[in-house]
C-alpha distance (Angstrom), angle and dihedral (degrees) to the residues before:
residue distance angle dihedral
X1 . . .
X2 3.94 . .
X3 3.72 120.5 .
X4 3.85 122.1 -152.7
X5 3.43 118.2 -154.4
X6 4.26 105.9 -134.3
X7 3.61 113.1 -155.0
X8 4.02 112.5 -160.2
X9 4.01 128.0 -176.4
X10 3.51 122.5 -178.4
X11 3.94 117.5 -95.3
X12 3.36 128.5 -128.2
X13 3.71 120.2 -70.7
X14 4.04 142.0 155.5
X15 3.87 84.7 -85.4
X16 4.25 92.0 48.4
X17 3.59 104.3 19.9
X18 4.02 84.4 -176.6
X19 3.93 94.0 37.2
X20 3.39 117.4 -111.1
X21 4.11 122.6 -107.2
X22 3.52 90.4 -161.8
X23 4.00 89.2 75.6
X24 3.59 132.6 64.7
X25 3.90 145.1 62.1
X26 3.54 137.4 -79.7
X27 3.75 110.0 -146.1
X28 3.60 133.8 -177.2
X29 3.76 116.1 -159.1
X30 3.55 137.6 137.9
X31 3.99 122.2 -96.4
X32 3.60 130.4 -154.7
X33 4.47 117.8 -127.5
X34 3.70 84.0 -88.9
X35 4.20 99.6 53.2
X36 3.49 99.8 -106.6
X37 3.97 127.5 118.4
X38 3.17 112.6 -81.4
X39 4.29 111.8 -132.6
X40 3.71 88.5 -174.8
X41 3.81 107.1 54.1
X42 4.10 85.2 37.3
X43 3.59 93.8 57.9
X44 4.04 92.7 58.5
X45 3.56 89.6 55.4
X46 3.68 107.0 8.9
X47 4.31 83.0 169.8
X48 3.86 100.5 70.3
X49 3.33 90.2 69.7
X50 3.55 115.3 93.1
X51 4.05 139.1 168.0
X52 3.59 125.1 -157.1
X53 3.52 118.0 -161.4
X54 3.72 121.3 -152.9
X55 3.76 126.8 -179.9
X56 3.85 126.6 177.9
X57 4.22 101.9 -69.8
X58 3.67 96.5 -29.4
X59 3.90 116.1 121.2
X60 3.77 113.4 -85.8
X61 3.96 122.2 -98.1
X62 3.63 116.4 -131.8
X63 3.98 121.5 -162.8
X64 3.54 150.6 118.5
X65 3.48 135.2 -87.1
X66 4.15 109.7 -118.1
X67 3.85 136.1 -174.3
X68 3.54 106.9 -143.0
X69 3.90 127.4 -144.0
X70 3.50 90.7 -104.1
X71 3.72 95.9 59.9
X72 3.74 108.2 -107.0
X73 4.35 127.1 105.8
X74 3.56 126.2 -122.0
X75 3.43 150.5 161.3
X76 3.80 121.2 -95.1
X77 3.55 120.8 -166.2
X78 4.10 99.8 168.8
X79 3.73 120.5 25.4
X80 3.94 90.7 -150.1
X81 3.98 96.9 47.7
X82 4.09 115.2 53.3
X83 3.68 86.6 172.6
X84 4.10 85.5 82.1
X85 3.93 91.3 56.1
X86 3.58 120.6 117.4
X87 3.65 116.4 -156.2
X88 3.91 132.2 -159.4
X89 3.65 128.3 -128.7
X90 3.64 105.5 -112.1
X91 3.84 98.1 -21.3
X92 3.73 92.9 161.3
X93 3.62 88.5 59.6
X94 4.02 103.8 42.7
X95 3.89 123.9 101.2
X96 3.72 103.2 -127.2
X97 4.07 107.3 -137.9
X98 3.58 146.1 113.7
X99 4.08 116.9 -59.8
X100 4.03 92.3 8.1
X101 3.92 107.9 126.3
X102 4.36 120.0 -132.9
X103 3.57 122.7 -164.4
X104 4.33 112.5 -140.2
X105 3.56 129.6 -170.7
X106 3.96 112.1 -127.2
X107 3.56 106.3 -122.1
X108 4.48 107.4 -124.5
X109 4.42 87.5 32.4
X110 3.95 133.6 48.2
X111 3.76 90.7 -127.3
X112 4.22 113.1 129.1
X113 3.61 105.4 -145.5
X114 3.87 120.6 -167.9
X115 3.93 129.9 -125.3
X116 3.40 132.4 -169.5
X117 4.04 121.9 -137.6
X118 4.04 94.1 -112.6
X119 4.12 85.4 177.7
X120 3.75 143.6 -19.9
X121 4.21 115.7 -158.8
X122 3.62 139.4 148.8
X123 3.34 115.5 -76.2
X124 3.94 114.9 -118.0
């Protein structure tokens, strides 16, 4: 299975009117030939794929990436608490490479907040 690391920083918004690289999430996940996540190399070692979280000074998330029953990704940063995970609009459905744009739900509020793909490479 290859892993690409996904590097995200915040887009611009009201808040960041010229985005703001000191938000986002660094993800590594494995993608189909087409850029989206691949279900079917996940499920063999659903583990490998991680998320960091990083967010302008606070302490760094750490978590995994996880497909829930329902069908949609998200981030998981505690197993025993799914009131911490932080979902992505339509995740299933996006095309994982540089410049697109993915909408996540900030774990704790309902707000969507939008990222742009800052890079997508092979993970080493």
């Amino acid at each position: 299975m290859t892993l690409y690391h996904i590097h995200l920083v915040m887009a611009r918004n009201k808040e960041f009117p010229d985005g703001n690289l000191h938000r986002g999430y660094d993800i590594h996940a494995p993608l189909d030939e087409d850029g989206h996540l691949d279900k079917q190399a996940w499920e063999k070692s659903p583990s490998s794929s991680t998320v960091m979280r990083f967010w302008d000074g606070e302490r760094s998330e750490l978590g995994y990436l996880v497909h829930h029953p329902k069908g949609g990704w998200a981030f998981d940063y505690d197993p025993a608490d799914d009131n911490d995970d932080e979902t992505g609009y339509r995740l299933s459905n996006h095309v994982f490479k540089t410049g697109e744009y993915i909408s996540i739900r900030d774990h704790g509020a309902d707000e969507l907040h939008t990222f742009v793909i800052a890079s997508v490479t092979e993970a080493t």
